[in-house]
PDB file of N, CA, C, O and CB in Angstrom:
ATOM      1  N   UNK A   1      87.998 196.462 152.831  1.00  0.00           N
ATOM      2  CA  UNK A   1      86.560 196.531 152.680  1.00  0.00           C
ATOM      3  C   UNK A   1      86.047 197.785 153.401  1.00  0.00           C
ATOM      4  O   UNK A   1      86.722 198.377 154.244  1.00  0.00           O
ATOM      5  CB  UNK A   1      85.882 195.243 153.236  1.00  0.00           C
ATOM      6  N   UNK A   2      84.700 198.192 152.986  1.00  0.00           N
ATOM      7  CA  UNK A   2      84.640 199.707 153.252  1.00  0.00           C
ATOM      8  C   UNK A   2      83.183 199.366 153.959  1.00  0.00           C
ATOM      9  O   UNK A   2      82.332 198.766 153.303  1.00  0.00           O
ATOM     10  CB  UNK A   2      84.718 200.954 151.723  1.00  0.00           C
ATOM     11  N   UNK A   3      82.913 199.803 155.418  1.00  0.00           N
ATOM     12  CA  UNK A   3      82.084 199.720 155.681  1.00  0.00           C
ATOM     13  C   UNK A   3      80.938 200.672 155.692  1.00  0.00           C
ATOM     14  O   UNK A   3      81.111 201.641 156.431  1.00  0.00           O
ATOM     15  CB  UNK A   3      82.378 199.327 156.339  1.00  0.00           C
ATOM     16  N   UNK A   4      79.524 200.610 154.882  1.00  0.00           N
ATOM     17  CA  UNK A   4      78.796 202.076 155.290  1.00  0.00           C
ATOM     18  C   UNK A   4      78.427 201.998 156.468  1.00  0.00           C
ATOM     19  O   UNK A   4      77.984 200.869 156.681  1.00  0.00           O
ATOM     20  CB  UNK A   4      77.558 202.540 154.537  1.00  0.00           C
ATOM     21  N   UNK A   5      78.363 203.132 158.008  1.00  0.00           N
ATOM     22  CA  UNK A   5      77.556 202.980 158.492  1.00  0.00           C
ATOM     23  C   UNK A   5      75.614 203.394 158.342  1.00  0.00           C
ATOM     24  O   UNK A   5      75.270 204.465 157.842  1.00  0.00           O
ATOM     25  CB  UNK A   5      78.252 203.290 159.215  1.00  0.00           C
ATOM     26  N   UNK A   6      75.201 202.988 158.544  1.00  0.00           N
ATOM     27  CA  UNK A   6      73.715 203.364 158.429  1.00  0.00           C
ATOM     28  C   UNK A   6      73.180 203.998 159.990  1.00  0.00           C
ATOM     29  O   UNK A   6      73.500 203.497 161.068  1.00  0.00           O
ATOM     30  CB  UNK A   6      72.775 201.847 157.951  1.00  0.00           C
ATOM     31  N   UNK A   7      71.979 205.647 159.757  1.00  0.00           N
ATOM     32  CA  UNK A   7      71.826 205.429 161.098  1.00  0.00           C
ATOM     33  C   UNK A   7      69.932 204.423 161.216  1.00  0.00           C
ATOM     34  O   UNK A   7      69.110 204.277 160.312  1.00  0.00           O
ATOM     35  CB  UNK A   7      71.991 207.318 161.946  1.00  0.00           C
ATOM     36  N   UNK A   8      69.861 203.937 162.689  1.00  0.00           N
ATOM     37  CA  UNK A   8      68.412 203.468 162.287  1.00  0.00           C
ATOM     38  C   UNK A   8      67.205 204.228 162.730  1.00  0.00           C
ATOM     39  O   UNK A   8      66.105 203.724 162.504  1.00  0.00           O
ATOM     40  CB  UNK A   8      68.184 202.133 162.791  1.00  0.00           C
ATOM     41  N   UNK A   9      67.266 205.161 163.219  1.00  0.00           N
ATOM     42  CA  UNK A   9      66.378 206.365 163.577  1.00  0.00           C
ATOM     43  C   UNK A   9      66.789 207.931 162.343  1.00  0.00           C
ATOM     44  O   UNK A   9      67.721 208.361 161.664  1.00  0.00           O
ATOM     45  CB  UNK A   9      66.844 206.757 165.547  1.00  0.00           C
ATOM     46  N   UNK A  10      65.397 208.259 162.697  1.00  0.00           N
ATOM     47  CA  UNK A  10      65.209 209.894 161.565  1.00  0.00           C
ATOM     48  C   UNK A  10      65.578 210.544 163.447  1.00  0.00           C
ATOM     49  O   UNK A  10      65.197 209.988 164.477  1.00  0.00           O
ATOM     50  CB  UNK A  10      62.680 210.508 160.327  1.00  0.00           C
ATOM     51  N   UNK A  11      66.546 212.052 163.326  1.00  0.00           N
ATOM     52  CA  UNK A  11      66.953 212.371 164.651  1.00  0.00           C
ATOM     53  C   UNK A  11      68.056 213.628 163.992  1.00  0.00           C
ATOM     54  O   UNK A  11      68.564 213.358 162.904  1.00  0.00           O
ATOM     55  CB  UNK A  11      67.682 210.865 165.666  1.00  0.00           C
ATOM     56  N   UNK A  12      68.276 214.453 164.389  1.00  0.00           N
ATOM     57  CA  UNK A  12      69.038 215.890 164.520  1.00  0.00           C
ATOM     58  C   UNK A  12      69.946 215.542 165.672  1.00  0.00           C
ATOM     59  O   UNK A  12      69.769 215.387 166.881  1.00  0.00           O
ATOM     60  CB  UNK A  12      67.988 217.337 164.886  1.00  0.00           C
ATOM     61  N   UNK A  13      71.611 215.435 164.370  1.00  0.00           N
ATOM     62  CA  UNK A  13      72.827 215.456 165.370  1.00  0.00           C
ATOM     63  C   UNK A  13      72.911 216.554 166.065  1.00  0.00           C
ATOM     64  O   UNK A  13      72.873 217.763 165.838  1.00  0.00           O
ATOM     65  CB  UNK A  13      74.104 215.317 164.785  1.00  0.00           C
ATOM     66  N   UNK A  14      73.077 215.630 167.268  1.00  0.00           N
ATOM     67  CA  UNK A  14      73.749 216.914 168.688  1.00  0.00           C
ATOM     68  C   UNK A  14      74.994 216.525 168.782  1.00  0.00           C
ATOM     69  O   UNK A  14      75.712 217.515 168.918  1.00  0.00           O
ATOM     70  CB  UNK A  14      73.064 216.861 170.527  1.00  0.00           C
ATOM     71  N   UNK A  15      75.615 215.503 168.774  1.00  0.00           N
ATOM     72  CA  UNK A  15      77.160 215.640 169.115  1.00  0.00           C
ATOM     73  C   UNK A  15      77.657 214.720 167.488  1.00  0.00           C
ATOM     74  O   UNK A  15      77.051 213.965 166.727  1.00  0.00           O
ATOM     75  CB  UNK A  15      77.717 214.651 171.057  1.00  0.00           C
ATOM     76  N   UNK A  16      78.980 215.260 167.527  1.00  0.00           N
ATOM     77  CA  UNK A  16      79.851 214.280 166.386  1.00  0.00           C
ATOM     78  C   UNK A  16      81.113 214.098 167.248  1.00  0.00           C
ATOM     79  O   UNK A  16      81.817 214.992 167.717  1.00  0.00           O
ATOM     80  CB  UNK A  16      80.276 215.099 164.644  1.00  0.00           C
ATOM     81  N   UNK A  17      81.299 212.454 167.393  1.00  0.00           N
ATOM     82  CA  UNK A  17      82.549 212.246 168.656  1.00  0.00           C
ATOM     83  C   UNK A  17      83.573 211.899 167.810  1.00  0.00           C
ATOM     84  O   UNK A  17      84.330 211.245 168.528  1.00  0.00           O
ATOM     85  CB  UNK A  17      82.347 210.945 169.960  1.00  0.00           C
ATOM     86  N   UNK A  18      84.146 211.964 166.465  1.00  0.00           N
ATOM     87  CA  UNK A  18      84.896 211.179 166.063  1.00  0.00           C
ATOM     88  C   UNK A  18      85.077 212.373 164.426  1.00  0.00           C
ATOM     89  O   UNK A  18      84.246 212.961 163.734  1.00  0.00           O
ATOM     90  CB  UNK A  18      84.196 209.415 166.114  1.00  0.00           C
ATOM     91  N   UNK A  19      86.202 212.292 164.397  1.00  0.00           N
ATOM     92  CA  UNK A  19      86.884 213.128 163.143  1.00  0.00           C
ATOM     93  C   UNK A  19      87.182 211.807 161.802  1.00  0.00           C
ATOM     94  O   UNK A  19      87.214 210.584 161.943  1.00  0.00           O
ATOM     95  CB  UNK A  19      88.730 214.001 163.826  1.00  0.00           C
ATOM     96  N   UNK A  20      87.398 212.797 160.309  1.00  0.00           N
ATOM     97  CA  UNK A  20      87.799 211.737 159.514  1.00  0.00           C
ATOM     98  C   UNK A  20      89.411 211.342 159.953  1.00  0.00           C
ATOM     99  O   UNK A  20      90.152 212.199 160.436  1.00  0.00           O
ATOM    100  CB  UNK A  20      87.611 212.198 157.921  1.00  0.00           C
ATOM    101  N   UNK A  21      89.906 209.749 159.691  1.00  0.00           N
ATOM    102  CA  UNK A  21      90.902 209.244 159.564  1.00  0.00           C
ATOM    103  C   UNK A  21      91.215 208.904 160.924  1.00  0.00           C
ATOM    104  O   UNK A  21      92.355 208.486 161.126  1.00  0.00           O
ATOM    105  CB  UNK A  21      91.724 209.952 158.860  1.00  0.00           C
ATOM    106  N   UNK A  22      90.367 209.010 161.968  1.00  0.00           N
ATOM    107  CA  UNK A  22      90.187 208.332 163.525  1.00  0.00           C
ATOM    108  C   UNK A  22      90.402 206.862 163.063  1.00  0.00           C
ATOM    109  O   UNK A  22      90.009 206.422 161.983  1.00  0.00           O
ATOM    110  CB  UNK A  22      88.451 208.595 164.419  1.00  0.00           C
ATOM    111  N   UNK A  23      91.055 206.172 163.987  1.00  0.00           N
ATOM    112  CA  UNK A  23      90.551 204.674 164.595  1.00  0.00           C
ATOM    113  C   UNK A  23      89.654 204.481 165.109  1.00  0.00           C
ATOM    114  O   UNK A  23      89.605 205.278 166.046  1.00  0.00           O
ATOM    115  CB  UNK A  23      91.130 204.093 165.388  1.00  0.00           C
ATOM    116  N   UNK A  24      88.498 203.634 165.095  1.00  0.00           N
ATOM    117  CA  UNK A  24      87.498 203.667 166.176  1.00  0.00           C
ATOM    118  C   UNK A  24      87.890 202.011 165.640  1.00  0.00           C
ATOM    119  O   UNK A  24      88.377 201.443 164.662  1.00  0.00           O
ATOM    120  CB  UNK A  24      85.685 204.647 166.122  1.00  0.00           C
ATOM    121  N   UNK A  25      87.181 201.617 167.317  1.00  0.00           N
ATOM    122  CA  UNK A  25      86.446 200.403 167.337  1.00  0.00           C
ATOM    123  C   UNK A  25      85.413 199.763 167.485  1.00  0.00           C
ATOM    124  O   UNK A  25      84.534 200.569 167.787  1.00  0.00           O
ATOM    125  CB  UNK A  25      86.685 200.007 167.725  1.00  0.00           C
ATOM    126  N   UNK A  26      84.903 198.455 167.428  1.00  0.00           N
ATOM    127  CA  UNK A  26      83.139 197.971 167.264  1.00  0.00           C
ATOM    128  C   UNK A  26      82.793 198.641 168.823  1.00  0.00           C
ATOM    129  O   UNK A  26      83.423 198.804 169.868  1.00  0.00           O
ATOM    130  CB  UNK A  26      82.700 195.697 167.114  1.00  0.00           C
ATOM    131  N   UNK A  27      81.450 198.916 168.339  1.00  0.00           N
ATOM    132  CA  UNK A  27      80.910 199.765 169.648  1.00  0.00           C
ATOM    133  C   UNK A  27      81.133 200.950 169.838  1.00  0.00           C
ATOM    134  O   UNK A  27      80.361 201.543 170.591  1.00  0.00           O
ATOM    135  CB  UNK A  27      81.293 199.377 170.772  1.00  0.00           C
ATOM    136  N   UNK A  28      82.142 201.615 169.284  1.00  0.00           N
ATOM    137  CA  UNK A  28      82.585 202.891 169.353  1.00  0.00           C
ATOM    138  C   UNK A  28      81.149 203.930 169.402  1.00  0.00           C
ATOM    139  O   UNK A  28      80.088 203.585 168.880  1.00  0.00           O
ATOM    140  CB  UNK A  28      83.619 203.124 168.030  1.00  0.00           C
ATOM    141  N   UNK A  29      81.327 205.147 170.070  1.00  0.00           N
ATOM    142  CA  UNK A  29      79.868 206.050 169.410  1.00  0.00           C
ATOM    143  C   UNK A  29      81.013 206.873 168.626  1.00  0.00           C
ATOM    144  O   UNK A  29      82.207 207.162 168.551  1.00  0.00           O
ATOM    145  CB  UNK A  29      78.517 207.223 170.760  1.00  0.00           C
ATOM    146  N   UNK A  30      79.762 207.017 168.123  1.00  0.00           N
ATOM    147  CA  UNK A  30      80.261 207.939 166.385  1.00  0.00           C
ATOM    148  C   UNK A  30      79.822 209.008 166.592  1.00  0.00           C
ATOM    149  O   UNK A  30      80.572 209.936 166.288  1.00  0.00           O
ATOM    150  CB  UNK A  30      79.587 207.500 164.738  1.00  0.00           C
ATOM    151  N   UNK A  31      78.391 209.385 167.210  1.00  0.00           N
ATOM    152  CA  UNK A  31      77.637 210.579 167.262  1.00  0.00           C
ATOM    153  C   UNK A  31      76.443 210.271 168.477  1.00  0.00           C
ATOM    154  O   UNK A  31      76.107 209.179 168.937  1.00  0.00           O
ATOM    155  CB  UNK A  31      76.999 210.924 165.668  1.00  0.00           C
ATOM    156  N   UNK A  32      75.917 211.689 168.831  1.00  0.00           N
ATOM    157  CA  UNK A  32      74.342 211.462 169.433  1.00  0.00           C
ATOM    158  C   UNK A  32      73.396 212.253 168.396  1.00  0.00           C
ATOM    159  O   UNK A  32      73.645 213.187 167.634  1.00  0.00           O
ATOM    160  CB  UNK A  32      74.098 212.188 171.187  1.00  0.00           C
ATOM    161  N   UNK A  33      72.054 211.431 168.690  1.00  0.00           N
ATOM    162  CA  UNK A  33      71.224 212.084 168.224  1.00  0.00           C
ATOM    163  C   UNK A  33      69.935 212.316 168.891  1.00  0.00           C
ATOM    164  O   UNK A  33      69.540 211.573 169.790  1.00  0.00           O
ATOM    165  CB  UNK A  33      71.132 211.658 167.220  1.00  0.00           C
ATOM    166  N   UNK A  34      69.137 213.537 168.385  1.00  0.00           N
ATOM    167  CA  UNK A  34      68.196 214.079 169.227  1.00  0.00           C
ATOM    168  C   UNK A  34      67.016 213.213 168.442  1.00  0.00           C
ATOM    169  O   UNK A  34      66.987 213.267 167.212  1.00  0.00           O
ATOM    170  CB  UNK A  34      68.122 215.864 169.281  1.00  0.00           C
ATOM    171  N   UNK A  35      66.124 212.479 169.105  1.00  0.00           N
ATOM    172  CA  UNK A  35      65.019 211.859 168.479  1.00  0.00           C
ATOM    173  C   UNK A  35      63.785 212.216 169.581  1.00  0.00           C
ATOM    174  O   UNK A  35      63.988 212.528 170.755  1.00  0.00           O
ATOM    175  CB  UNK A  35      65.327 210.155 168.204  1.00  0.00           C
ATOM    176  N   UNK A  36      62.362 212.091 168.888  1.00  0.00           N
ATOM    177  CA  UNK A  36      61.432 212.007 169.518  1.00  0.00           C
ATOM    178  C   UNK A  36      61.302 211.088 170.975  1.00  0.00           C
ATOM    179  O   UNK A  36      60.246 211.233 171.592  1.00  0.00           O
ATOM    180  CB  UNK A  36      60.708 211.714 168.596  1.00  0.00           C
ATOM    181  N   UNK A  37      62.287 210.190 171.520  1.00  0.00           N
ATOM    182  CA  UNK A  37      62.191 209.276 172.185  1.00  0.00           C
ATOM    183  C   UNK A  37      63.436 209.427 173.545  1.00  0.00           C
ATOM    184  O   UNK A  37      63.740 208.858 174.594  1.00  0.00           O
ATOM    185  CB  UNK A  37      62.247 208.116 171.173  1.00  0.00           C
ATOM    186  N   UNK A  38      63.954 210.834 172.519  1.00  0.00           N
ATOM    187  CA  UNK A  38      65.647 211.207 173.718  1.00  0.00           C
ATOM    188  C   UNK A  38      66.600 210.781 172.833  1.00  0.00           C
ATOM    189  O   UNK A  38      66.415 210.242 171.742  1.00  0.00           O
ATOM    190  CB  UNK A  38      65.988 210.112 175.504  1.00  0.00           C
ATOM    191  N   UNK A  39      67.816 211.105 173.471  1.00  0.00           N
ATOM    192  CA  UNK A  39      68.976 210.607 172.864  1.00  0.00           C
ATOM    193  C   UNK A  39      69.303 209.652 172.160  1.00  0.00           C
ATOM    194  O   UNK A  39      68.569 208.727 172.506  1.00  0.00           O
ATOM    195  CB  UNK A  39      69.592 210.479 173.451  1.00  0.00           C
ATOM    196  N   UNK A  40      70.049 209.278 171.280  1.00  0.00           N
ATOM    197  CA  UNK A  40      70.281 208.283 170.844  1.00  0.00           C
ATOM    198  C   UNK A  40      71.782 208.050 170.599  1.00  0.00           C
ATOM    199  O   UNK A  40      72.347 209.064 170.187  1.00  0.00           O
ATOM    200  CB  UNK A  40      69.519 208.192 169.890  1.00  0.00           C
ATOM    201  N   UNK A  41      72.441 207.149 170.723  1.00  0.00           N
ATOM    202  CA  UNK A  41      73.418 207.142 170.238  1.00  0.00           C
ATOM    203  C   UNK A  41      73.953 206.233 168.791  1.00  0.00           C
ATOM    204  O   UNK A  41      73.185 205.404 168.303  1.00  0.00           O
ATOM    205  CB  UNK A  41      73.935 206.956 171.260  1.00  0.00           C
ATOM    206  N   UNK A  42      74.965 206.417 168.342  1.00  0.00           N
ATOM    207  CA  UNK A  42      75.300 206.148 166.856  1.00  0.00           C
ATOM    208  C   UNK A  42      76.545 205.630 167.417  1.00  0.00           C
ATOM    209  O   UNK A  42      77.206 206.317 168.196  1.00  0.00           O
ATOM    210  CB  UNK A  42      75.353 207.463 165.614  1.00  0.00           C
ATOM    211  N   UNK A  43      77.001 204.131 166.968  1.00  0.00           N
ATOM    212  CA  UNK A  43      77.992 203.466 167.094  1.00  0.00           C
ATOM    213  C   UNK A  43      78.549 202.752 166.239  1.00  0.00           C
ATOM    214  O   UNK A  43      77.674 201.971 165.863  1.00  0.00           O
ATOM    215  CB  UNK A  43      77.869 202.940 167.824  1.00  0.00           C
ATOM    216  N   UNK A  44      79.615 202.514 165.623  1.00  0.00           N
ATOM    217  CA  UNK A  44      80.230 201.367 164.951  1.00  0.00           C
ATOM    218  C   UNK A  44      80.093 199.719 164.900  1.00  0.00           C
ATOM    219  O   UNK A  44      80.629 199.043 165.778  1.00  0.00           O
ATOM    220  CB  UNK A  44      81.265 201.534 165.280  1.00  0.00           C
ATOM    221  N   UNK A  45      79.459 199.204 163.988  1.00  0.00           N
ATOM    222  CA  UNK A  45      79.574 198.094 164.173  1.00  0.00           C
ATOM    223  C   UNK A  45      80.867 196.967 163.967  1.00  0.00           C
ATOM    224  O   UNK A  45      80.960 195.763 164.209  1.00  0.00           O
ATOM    225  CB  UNK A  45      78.685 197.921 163.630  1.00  0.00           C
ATOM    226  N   UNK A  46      81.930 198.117 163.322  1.00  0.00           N
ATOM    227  CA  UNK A  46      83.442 197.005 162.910  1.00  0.00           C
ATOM    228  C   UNK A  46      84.341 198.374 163.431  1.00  0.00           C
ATOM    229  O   UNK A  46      84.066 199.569 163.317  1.00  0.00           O
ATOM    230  CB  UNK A  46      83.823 196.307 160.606  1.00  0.00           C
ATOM    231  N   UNK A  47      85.529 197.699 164.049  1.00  0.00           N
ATOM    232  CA  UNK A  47      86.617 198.477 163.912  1.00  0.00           C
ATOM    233  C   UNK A  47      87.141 199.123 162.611  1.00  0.00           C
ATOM    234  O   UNK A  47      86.501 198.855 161.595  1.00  0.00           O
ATOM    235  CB  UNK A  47      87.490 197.788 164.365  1.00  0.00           C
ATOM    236  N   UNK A  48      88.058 199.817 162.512  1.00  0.00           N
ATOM    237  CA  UNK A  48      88.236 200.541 161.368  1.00  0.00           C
ATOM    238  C   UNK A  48      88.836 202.030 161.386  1.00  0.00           C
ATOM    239  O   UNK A  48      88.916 202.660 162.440  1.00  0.00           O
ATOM    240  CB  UNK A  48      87.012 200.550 160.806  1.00  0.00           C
ATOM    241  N   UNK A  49      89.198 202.483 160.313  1.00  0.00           N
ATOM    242  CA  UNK A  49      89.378 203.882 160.000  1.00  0.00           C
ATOM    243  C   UNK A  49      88.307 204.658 159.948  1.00  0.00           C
ATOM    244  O   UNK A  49      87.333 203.977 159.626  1.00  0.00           O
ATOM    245  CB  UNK A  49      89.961 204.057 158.897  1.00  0.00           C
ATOM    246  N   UNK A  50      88.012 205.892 160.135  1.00  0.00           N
ATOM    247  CA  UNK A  50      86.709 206.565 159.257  1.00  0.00           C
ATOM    248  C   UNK A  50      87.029 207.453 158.321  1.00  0.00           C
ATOM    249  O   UNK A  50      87.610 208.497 158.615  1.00  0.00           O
ATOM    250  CB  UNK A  50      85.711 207.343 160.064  1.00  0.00           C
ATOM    251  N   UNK A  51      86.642 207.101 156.925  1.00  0.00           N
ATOM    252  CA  UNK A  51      87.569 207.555 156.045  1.00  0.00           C
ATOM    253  C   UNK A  51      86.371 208.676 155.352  1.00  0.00           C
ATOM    254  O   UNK A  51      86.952 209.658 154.890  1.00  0.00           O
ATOM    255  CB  UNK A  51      88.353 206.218 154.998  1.00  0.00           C
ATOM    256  N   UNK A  52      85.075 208.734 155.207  1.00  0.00           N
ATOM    257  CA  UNK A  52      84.401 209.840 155.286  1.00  0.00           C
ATOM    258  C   UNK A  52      83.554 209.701 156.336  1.00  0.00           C
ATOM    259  O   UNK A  52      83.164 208.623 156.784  1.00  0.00           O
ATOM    260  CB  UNK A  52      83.793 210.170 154.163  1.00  0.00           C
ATOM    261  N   UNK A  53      83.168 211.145 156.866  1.00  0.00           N
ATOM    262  CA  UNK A  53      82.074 211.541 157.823  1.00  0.00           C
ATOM    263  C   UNK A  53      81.224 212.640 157.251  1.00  0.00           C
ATOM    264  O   UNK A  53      81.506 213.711 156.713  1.00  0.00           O
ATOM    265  CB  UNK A  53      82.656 212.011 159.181  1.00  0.00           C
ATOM    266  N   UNK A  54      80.029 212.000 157.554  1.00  0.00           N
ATOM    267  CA  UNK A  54      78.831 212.622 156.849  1.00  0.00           C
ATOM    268  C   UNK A  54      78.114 213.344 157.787  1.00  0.00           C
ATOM    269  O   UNK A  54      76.944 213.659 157.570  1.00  0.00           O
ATOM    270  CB  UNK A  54      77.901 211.636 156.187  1.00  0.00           C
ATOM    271  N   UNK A  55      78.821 213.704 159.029  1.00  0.00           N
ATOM    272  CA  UNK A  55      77.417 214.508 160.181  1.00  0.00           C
ATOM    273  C   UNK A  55      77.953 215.509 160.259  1.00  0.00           C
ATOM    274  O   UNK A  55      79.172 215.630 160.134  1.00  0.00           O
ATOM    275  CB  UNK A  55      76.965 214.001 161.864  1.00  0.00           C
ATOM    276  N   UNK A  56      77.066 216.546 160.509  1.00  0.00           N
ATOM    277  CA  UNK A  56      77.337 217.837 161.169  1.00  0.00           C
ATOM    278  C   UNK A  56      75.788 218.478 161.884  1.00  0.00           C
ATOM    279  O   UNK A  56      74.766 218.870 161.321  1.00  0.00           O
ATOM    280  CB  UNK A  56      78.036 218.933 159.891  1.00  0.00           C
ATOM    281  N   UNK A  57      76.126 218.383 163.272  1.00  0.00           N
ATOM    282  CA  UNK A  57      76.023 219.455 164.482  1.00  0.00           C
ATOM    283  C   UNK A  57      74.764 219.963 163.919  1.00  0.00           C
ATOM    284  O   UNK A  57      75.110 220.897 163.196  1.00  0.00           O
ATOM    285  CB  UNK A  57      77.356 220.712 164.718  1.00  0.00           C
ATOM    286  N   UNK A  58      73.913 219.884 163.884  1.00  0.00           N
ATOM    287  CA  UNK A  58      72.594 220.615 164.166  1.00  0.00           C
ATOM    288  C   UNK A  58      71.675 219.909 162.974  1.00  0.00           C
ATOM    289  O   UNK A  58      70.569 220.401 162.754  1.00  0.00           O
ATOM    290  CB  UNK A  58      72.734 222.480 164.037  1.00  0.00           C
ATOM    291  N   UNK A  59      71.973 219.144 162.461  1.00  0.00           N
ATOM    292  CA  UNK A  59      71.859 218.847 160.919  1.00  0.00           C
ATOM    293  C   UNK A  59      70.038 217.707 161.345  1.00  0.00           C
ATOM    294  O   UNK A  59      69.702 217.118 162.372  1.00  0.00           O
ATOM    295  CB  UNK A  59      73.877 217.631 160.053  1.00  0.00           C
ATOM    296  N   UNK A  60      69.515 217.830 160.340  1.00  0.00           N
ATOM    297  CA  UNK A  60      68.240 216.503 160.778  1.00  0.00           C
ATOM    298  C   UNK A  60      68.842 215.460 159.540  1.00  0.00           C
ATOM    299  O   UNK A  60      69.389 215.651 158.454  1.00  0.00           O
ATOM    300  CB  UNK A  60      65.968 217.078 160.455  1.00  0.00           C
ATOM    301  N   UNK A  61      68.369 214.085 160.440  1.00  0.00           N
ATOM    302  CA  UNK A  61      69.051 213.056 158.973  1.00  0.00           C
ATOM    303  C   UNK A  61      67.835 212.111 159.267  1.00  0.00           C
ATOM    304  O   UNK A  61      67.404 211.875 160.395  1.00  0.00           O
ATOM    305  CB  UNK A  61      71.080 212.059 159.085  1.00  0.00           C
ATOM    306  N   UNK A  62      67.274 211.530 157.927  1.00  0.00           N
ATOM    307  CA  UNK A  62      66.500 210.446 158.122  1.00  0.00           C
ATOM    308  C   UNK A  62      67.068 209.193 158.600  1.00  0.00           C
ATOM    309  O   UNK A  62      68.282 209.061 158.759  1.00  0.00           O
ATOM    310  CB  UNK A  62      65.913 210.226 157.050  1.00  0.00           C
ATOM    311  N   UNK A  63      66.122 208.159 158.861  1.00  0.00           N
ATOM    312  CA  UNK A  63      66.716 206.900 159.034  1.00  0.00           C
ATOM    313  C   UNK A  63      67.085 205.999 158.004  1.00  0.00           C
ATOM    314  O   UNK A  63      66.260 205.772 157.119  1.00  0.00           O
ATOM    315  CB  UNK A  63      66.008 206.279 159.731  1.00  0.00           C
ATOM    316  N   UNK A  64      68.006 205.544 157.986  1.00  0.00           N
ATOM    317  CA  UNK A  64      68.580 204.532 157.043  1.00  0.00           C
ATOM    318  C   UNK A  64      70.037 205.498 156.170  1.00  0.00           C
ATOM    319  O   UNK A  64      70.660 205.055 155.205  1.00  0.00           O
ATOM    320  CB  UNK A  64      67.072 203.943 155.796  1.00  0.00           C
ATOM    321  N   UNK A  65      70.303 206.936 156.884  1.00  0.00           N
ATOM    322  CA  UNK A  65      71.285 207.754 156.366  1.00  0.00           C
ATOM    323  C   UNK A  65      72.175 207.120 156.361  1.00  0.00           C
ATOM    324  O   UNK A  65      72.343 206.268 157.233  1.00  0.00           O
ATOM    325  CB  UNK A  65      71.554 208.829 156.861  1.00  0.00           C
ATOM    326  N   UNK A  66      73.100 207.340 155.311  1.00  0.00           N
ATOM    327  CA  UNK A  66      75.060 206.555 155.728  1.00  0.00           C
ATOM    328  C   UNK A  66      75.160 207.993 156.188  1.00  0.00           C
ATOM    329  O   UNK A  66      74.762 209.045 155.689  1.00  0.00           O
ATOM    330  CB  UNK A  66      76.678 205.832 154.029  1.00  0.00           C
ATOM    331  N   UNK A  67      75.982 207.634 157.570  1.00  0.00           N
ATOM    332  CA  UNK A  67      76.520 208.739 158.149  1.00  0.00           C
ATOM    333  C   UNK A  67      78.052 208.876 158.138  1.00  0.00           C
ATOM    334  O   UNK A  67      78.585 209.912 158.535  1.00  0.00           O
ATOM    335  CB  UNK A  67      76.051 208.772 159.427  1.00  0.00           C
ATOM    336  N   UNK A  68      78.984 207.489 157.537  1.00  0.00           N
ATOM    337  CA  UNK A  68      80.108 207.576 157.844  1.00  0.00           C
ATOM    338  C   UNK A  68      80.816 206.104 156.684  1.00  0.00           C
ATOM    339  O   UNK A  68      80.280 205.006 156.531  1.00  0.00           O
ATOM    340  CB  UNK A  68      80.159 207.535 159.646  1.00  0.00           C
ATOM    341  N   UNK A  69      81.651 206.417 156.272  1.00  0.00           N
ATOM    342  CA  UNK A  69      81.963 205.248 155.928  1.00  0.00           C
ATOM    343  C   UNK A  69      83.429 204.681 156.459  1.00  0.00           C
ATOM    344  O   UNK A  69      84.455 205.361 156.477  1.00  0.00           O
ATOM    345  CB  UNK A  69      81.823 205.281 154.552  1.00  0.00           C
ATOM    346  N   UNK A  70      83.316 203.212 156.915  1.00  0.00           N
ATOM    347  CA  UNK A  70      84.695 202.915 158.041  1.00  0.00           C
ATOM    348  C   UNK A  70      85.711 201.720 156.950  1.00  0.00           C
ATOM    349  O   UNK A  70      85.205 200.762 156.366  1.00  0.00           O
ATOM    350  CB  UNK A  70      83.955 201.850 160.056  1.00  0.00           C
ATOM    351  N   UNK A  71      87.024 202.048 156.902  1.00  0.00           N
ATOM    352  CA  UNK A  71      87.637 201.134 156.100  1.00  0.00           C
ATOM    353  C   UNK A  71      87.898 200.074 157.144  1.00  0.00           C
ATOM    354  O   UNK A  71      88.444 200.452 158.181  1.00  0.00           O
ATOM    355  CB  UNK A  71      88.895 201.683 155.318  1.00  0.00           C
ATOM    356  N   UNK A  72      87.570 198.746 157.007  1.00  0.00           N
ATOM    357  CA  UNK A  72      88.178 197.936 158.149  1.00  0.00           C
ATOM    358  C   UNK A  72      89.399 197.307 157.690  1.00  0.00           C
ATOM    359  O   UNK A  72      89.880 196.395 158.363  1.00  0.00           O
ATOM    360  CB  UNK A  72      87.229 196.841 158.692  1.00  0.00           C
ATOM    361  N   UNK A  73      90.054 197.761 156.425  1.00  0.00           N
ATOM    362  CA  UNK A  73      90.980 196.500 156.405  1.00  0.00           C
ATOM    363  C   UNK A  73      92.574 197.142 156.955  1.00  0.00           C
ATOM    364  O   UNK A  73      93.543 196.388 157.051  1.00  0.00           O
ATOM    365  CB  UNK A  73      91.041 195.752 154.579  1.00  0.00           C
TER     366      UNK A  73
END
């Protein structure tokens, strides 16, 4: 099963912590982002592969973006 992640803030990536075909696990951060409110961070909600990554480094993304999609099986 393929998980999308979604992010829930509109925010301009500052960091991307995680490459395609990583392991991550639930909780993992995936990325930060710069929002009106400070940092934010972007985390995994399932363990998994990350089999695409959708961020890049300076980029603005609305809220509700898939930023990544994680295979959990």
């Amino acid at each position: 099963m393929v998980y999308e992640l979604r992010v829930g803030r509109a925010g301009t990536v500052t960091d991307v912590a995680v490459d395609e075909g990583q392991m991550v696990a639930e909780d993992d951060e995936i990325a930060t982002l710069a929002t009106d409110d400070g940092p934010v961070s972007v985390v995994t909600e399932v363990p998994g592969v990350v089999r695409e990554l959708y961020l890049v480094a300076g980029r603005t993304i609305a809220a509700g973006t898939v930023v990544a999609l994680i295979d959990e099986s």
